[in-house]
N, C-alpha and C positions, 0 to 999 in steps of 0.2 A: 264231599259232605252229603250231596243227596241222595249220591248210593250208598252211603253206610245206614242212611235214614230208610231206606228203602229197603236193603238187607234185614233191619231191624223190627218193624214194624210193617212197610206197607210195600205188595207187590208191585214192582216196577219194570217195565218191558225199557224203556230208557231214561237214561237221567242224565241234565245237561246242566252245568256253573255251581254258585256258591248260595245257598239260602240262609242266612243266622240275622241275631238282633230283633229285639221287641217292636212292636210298631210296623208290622211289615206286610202290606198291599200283596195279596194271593188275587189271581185272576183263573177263572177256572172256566173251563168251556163247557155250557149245557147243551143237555139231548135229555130226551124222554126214554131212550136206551138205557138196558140194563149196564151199561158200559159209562153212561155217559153220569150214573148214577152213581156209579164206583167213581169216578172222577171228584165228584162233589164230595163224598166219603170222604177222600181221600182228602182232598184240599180241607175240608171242617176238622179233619184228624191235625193237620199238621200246626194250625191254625192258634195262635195264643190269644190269651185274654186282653192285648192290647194291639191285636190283628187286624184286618178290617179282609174280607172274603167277597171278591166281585164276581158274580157264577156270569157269563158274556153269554147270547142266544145271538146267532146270527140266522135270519132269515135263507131260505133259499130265497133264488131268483129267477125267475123265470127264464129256462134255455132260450140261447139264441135258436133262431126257424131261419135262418137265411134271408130275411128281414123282418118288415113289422109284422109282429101277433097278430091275429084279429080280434078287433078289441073286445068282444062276445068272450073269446079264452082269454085276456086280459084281466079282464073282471071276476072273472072266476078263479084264476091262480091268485087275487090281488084278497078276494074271498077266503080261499081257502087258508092261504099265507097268516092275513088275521087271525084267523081261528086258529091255526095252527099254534102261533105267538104265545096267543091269550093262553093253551094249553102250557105250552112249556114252562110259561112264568109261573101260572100255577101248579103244574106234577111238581119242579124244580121249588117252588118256595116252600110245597110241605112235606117232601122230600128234607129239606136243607133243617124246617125245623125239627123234624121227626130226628135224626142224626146228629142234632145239635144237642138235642134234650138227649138222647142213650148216651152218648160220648160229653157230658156237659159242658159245651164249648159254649165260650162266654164273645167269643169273636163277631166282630156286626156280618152280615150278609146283606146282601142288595143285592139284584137282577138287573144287569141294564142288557139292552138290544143294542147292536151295533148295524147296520143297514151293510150289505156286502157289495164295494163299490166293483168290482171285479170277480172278486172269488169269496170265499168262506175262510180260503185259511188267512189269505192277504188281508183279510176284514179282523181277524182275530190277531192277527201280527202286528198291523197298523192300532189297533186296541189300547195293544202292549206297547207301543210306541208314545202313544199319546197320554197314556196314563201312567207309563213308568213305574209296570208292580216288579213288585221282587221277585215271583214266581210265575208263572203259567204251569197251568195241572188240562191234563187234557187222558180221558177216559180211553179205553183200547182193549181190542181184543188181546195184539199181542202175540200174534201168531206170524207175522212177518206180512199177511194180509190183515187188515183193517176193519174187512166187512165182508160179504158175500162175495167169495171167489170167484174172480174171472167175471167181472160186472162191471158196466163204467162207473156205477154209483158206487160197488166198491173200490175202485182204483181212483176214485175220486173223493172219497174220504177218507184214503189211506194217506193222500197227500197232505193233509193236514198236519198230521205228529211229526213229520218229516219235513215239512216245510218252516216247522215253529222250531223245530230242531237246531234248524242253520238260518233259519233271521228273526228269532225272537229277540229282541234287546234285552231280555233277561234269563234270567236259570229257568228250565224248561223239566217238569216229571208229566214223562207219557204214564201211566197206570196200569194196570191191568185185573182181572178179576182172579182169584185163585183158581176158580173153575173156569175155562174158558167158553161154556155154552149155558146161557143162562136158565136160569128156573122155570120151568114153565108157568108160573103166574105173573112172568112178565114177558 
């Protein structure tokens, strides 16, 4: 069902279960990425007038150092983190309605933060667990790498599509952009 949806309308690097029926919980993962942009696209595209569209922001966390931080870089990641938050909910909220109003999706939207008790993707999985939506939509390059080749930050958010793949409790669309290297005004 998702890949015929996908064939049809919207590019998709993978598609996982069954998605139909009115009334149905989309959970979609945000980033300030031109990727993670396509993702919410996509989830507002797929999205009915009696939908409900949860876009999830999980925080990074602070790498383990081999034990405690000093709380000096503590404060400062715990800093930036905020800030960073506060940005997401807002590029993501006027992103969501800017694309809501071109494609005139009548679907509710809401931002919620989920706190990553281990990892990002385990935080976005457990989400899906707890809130039981009918889909996860997760943004991608698509290229069988994630992000920046040969990176641990790439090999570490490549885990994410891949991990939601095989233990999201519901139907999973990784996305992808038709262009694989974004615009340069973003």
């Amino acid at each position: 069902m998702l890949r015929k949806l996908c064939a049809a309308s919207i590019p998709c690097a993978r598609a996982r279960g069954v998605y139909t029926g009115p009334g149905r919980k989309i959970v979609v993962g945000l980033s300030k990425s031109y990727y993670g942009e396509h993702g919410l696209r996509a989830a507002l595209r797929l999205a009915g007038e009696k939908d409900s569209v949860v876009g999830i922001y999980v925080p990074p966390k602070l790498p383990p150092m081999g034990g405690e931080a000093p709380k000096e870089l503590q404060e400062k990641f715990q800093a930036f983190r905020d800030k960073e938050t506060v940005a997401v909910k807002a590029h993501c909220g006027k992103i969501a309605e800017i694309y809501a109003a071109e494609m005139n999706v009548k679907a509710k939207f809401t931002i919620e933060i989920q706190e990553p008790a281990l990892s990002r993707k385990r935080a976005i999985v457990d989400f899906c667990r707890k809130n039981k939506p009918d889909l996860l939509v997760l943004g991608s390059k698509g290229q069988g790498h994630w992000v920046s080749e040969g990176t641990v930050a790439g090999a570490a958010v490549a885990a994410i599509p891949a991990y939601a793949m095989q233990n999201a409790p519901c139907a999973v669309l990784v996305v992808k952009p038709k262009i694989a290297t974004p615009p340069a005004a973003h």
